[in-house]
N, C-alpha and C positions, 0 to 999 in steps of 0.2 A: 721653937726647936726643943721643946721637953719633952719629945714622946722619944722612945728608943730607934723606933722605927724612922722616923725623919733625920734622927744622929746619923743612922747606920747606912740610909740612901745620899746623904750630905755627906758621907764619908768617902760612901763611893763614887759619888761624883767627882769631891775632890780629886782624891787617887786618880781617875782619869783624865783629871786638869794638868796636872801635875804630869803625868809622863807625855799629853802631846806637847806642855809650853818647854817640855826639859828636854825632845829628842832633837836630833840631831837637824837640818833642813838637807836636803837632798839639794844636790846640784843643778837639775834641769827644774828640779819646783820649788823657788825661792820662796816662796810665800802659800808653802802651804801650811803654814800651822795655824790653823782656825780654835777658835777656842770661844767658852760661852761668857759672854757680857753679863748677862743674870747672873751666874755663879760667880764671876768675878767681884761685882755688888755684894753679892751675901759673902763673901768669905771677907771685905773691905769690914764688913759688920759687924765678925765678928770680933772678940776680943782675941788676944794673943794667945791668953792661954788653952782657950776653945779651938782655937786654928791649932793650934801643937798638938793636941789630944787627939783633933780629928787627921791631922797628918801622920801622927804615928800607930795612929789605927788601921788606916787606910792599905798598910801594907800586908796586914795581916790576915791570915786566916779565919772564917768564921769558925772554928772550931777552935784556933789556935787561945794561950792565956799569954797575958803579957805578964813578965813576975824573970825575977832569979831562976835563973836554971844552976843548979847543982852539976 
């Protein structure tokens, strides 16, 4: 995972890991929150600080900077 391009698709995945394990379940479909076993593996992989960087990334804009705003 050193090319930017594999950060930035591992980012996005996560992001979407993350908001179907985090929503709510629906009443008539208990069990519908599916989610992916391989990602779950590679994100067990990575390190903490890797997971943190790709989690607070994931919400962001591609054009957005992360930094102090004034």
């Amino acid at each position: 995972m050193t090319t930017k391009r594999s950060k930035s698709r591992l980012a996005g995945e996560l992001g979407l890991f993350v908001q179907q394990y985090a929503r709510k379940a629906h009443a008539l479909d208990p069990n519908d929150r599916k989610y992916d076993r391989k990602l779950e593996k590679k994100m067990k992989q990575l390190s903490p600080f890797e997971l943190s960087e790709l989690l607070s990334d994931a919400g962001e804009e591609p054009g957005e900077q992360r930094g102090d705003e004034d």
